[in-house]
DRENGU-989732 format. One record per residue: x negated, y negated, z of N, C-alpha, C in turn. Coordinates in Angstrom, 3 decimals, decimal comma. Each point is the difference from the previous one (the first is absolute). Example, Ala and Ser with C-alpha at 12.3 -4.5 7.8 and 13.67 -1.06 7.14 Angstrom:
BEGIN
       nX       nY       nZ      caX      caY      caZ       cX       cY       cZ
  -13,190    5,690    7,800    0,890   -1,190    0,000   -0,900   -1,200    0,000
    0,350   -1,050   -0,720   -0,820   -1,190    0,060    0,770   -1,090    0,730
***
This chain:
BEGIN
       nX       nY       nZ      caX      caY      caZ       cX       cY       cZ
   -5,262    6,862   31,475    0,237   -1,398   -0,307   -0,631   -0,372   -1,328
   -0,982    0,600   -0,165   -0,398   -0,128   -1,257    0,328    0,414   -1,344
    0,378    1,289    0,197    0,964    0,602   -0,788    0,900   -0,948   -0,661
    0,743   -0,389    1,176    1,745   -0,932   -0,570   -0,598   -0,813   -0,390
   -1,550   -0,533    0,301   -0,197   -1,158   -0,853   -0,188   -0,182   -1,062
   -0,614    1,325   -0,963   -0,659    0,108   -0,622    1,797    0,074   -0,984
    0,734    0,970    0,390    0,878    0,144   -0,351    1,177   -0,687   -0,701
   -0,272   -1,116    1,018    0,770   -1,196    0,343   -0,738   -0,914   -1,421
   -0,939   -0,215   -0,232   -0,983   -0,518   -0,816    0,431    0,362   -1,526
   -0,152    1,306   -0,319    0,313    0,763   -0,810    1,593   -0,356   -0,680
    1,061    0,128    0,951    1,101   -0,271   -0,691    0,013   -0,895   -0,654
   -0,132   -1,416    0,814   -0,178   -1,617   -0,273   -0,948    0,167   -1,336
   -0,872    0,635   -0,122   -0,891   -0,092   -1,358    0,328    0,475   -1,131
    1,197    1,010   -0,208    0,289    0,934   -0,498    1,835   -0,789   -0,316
    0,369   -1,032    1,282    1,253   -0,398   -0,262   -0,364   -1,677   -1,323
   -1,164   -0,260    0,422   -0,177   -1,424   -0,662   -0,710    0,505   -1,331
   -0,846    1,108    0,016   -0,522    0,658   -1,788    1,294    0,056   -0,652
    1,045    0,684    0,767    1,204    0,263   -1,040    0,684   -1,284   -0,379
    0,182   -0,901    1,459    0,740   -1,234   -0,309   -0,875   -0,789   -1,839
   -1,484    0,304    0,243   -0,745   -0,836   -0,995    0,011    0,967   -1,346
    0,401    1,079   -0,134    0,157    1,056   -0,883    1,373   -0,321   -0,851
    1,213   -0,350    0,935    1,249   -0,708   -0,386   -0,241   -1,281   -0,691
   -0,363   -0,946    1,162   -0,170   -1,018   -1,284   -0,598   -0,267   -1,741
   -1,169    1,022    0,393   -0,344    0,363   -1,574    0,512    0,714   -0,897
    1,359    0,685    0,670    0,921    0,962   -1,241    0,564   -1,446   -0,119
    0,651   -0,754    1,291    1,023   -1,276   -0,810   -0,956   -0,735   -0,560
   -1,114   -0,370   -0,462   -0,687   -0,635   -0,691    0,386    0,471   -0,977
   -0,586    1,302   -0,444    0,001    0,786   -1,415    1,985    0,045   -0,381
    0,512   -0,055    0,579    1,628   -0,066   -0,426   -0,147   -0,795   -0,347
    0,359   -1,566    0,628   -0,606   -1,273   -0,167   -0,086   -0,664   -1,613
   -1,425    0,767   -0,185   -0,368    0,145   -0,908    0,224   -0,073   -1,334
    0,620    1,933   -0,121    0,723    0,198   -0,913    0,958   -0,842   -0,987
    0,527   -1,113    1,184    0,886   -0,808   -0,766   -0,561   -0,897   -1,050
   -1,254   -0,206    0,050   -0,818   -1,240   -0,418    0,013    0,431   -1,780
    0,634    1,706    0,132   -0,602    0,002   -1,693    1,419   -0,373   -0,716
   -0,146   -0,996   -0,869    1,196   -0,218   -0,733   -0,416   -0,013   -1,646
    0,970   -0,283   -0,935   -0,999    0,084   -1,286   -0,795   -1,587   -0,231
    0,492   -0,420    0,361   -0,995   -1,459   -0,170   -0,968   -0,511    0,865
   -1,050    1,708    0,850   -1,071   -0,407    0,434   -1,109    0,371   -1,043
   -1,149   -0,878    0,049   -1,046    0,234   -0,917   -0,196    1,764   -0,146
   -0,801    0,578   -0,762   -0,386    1,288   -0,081   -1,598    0,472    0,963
   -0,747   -1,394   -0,331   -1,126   -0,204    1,136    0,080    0,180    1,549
    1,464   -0,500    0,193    0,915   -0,369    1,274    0,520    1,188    0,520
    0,512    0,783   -0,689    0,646    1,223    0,000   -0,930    1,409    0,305
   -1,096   -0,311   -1,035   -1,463    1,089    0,103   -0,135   -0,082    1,530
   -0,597   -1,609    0,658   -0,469   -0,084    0,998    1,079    0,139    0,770
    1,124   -0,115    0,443    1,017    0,562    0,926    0,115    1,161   -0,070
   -0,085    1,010   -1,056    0,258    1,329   -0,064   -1,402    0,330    0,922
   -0,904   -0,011   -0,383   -1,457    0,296    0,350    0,694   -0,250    1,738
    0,059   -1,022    0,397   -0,415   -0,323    1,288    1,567    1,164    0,830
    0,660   -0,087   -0,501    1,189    0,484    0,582   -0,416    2,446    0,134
   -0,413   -0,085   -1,767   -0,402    1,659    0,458   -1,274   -0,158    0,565
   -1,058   -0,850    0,513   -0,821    0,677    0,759    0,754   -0,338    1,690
    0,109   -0,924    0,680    0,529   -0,254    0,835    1,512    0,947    0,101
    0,494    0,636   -0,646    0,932    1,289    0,374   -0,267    1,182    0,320
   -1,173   -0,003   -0,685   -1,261    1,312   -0,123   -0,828   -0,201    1,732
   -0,050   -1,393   -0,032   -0,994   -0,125    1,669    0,733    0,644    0,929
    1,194   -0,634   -0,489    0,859   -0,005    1,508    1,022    1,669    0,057
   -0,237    0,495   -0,726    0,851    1,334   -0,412   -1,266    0,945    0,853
   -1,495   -0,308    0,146   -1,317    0,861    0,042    0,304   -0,606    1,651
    0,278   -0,841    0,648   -0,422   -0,930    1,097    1,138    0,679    0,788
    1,331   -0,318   -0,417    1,129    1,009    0,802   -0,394    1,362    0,193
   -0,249    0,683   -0,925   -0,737    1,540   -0,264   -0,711    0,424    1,409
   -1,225   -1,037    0,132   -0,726   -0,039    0,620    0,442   -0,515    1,986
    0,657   -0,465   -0,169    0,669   -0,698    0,994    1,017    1,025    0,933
    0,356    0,911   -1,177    1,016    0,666    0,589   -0,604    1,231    0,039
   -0,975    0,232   -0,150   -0,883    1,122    0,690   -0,429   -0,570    1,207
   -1,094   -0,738    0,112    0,447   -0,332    1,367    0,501   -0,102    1,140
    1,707   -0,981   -0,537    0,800    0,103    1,122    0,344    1,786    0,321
   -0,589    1,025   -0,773    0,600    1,325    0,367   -1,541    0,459    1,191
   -0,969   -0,324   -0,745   -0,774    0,664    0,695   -0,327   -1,160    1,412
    0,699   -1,064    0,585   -0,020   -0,566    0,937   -1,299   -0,674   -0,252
   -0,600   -1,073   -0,863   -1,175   -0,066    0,036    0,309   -2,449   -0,139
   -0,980    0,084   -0,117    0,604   -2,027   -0,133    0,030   -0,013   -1,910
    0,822   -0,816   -0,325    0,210   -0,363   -1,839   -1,678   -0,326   -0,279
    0,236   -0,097   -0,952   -1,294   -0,024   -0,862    0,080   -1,140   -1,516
   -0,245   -1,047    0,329    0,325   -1,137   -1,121   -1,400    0,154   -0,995
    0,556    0,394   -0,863   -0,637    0,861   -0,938   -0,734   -0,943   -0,904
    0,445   -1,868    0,263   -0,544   -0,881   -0,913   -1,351    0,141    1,142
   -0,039    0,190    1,073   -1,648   -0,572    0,763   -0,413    1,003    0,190
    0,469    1,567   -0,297   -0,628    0,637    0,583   -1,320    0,380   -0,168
   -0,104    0,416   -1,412   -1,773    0,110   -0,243   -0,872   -1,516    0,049
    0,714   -1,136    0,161   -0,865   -1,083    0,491   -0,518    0,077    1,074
    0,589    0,855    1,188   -0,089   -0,321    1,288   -1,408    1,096    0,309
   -0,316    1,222   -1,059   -1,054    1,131    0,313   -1,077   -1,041   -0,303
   -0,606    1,273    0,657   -1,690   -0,706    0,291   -0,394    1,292   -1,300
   -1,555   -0,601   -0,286   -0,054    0,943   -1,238   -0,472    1,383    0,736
   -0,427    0,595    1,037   -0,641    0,841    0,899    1,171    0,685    0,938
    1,348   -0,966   -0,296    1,333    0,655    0,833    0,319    0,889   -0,787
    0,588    1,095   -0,052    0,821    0,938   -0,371    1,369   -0,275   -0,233
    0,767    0,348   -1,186    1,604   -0,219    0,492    0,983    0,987    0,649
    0,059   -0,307    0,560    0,743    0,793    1,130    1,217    1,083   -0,365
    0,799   -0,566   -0,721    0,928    0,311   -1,316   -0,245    0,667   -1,357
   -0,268    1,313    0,420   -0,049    0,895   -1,297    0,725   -0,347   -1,513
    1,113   -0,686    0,182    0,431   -0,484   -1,012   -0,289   -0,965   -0,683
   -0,452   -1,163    0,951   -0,492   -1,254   -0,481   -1,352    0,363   -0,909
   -0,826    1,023    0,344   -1,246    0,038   -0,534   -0,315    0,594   -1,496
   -0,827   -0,760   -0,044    0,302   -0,274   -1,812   -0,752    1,386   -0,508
   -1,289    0,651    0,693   -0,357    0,887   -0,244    0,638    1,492   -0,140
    1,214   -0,187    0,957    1,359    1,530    0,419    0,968   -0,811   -0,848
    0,205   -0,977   -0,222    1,424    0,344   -0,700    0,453   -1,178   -1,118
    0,551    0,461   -0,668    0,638   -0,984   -1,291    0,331   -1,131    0,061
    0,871    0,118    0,960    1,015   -0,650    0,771   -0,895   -1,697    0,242
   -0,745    0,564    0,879   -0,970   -1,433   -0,002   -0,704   -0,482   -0,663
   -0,503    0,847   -1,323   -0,361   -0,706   -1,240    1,073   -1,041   -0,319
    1,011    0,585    0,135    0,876   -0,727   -0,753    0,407   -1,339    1,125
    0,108   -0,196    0,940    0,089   -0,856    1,063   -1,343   -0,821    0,251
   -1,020    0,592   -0,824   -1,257   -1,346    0,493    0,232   -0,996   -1,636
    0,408    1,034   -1,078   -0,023   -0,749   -1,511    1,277   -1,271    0,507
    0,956    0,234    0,628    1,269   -0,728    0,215   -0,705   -0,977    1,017
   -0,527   -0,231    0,696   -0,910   -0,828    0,839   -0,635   -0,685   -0,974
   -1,108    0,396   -0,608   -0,884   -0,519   -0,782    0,756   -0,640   -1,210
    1,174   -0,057   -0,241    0,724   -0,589   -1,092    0,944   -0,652    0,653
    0,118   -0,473    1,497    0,735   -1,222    0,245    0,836    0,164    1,202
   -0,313    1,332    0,437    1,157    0,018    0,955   -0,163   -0,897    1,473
   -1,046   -0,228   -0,069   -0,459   -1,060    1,409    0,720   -1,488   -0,001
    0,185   -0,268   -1,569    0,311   -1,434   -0,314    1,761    0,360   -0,216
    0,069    1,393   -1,066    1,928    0,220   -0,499    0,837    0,221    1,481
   -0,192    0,660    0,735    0,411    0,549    1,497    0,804   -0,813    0,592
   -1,310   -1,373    0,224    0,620   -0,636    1,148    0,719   -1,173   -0,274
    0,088   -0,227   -1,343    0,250   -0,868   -1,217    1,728    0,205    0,257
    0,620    1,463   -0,595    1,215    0,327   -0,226    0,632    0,251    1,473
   -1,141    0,449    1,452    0,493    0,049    1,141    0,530   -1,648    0,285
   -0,478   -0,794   -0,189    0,186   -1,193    0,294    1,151   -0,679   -0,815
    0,271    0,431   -1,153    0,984   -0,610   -0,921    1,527    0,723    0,774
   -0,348    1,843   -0,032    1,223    0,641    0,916    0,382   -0,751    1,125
   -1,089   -0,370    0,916    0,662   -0,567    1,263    1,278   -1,468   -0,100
   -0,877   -0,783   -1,101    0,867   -1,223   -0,195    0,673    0,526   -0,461
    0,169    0,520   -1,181    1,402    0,675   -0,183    0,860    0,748    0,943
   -0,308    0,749    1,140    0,847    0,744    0,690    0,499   -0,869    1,142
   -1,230   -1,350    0,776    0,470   -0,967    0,514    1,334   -0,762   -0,901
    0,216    0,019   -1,130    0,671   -1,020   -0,504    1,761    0,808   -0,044
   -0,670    1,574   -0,099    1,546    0,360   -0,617    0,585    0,143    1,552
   -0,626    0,099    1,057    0,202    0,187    1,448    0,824   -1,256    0,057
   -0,426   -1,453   -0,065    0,221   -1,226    0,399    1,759   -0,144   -0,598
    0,133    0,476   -1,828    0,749   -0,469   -0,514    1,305    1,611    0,881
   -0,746    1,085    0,184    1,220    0,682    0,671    0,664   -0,432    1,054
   -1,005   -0,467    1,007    0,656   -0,541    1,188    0,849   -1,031   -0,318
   -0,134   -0,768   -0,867    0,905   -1,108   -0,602    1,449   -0,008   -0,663
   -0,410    1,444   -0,477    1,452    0,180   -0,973   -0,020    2,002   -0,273
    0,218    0,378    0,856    0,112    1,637    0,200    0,746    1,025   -1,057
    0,471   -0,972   -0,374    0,613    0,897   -1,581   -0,907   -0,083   -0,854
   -1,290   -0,377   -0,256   -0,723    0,424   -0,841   -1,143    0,820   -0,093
    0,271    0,817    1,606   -0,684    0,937    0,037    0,526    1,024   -1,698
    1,153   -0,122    0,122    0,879    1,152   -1,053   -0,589   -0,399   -1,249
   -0,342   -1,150   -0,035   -0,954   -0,513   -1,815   -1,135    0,573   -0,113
   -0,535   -0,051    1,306   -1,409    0,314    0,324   -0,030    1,365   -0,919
    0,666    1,200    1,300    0,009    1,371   -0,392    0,024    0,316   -1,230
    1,025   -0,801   -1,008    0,098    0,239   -1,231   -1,299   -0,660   -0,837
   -0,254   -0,329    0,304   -1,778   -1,082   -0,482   -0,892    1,349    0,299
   -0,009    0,781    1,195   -0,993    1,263    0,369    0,512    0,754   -1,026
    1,023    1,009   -0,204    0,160    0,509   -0,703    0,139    0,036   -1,320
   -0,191   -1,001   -0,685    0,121   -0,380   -1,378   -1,766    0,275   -0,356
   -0,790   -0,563    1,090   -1,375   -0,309   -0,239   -0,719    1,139    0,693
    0,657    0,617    0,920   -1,294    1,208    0,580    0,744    1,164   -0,097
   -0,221    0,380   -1,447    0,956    1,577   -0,830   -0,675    1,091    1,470
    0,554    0,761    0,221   -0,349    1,323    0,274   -0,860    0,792   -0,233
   -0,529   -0,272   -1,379   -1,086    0,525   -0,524   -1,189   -0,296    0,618
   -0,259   -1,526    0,107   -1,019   -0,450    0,950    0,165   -0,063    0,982
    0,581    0,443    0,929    0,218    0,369    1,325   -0,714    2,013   -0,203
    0,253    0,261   -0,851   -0,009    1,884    0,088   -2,038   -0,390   -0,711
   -0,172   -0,674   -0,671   -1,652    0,084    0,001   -0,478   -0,229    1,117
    0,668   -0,800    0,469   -1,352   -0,405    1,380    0,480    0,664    0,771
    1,022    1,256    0,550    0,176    0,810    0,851   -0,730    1,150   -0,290
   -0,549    0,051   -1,738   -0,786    1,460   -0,334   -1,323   -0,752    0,746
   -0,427   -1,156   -0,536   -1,495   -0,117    0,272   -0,031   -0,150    1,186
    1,180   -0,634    1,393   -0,700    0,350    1,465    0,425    1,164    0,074
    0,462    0,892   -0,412    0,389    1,428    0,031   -1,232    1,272   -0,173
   -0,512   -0,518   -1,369   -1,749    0,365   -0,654   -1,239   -0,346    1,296
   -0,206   -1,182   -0,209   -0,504   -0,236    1,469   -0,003    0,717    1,022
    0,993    0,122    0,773   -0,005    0,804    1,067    0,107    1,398   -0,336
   -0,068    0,526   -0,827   -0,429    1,595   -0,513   -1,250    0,208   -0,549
   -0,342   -1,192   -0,454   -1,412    0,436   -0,196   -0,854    0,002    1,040
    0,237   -1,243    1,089   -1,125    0,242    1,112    0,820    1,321    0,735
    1,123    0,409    0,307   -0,189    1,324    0,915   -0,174    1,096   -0,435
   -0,194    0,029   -1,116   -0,652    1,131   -1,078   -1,699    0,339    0,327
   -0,266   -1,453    0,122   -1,862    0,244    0,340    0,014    0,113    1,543
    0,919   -0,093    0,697   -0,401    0,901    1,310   -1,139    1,171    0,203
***
């Protein structure tokens, strides 16, 4: 009984990380649109900035996520996680630890430069946005077909094939240190 619970627990945590993982790609799509030529260059710096680190979070966070869901274990929200250690706890996660691996150098610098505040910022902008394009589909169903063409114009292939190397990297590097 405990098992399925634990189990049971696990999916639901692992189904709502991804649900909140989605909204922050439609944030960062979203986004994209905002650059036109008649935004400031100040405007542009700081949207670029906030958009590649928050692609970079969430590219390391799926990575991470989807090791996990393989090794049956609960998600791991990577904005609280070293908030939540005690300084005398250990991390449990060979990967996370900054002393074994790169990887989390590079995931505490992305913390320490905003990801606690960028995260939940663009998760929250995705949702209204994905609430909104939901509302206007149910309303008028032929524009799902605008939609699609709006995805594909804006999320090339290319960035779909990076963030399949880096959760790809990820999960070869931790079953490598087996």
């Amino acid at each position: 009984m405990a098992d399925t619970k634990r189990i049971l627990t696990g999916v639901v945590g692992h189904l709502a990380l991804f649900f909140i993982n989605f909204c922050v790609l439609v944030g960062v799509i979203e986004s994209l649109q905002l650059f036109t030529p008649d935004l400031p260059i100040l405007n542009a710096l700081v949207l670029a900035f906030l958009l590649i680190h928050v692609f970079s979070f969430l590219s390391v966070q799926l990575g991470i996520q989807v090791l996990e869901f393989i090794r049956v274990r609960m998600p791991t929200i990577l904005v609280a996680y070293y908030i939540r250690l005690d300084d005398q706890e250990a991390i449990r996660i060979p990967l996370l630890d900054p002393t074994k691996s790169r990887l989390a150098v590079i995931i505490l610098l992305l913390i320490v430069t905003g990801a606690p505040i960028i995260y939940p910022m663009f998760a929250i902008y995705g949702f209204f946005m994905v609430s909104a394009h939901l509302l206007v589909i149910a309303l008028d169903p032929s524009v799902i077909l605008s939609y699609f063409g709006i995805f594909l114009n804006w999320m090339p292939p290319i960035i779909a094939l990076i963030v399949a190397m880096i959760i790809m990297s990820i999960v070869i590097v931790e079953f490598s240190h087996r």
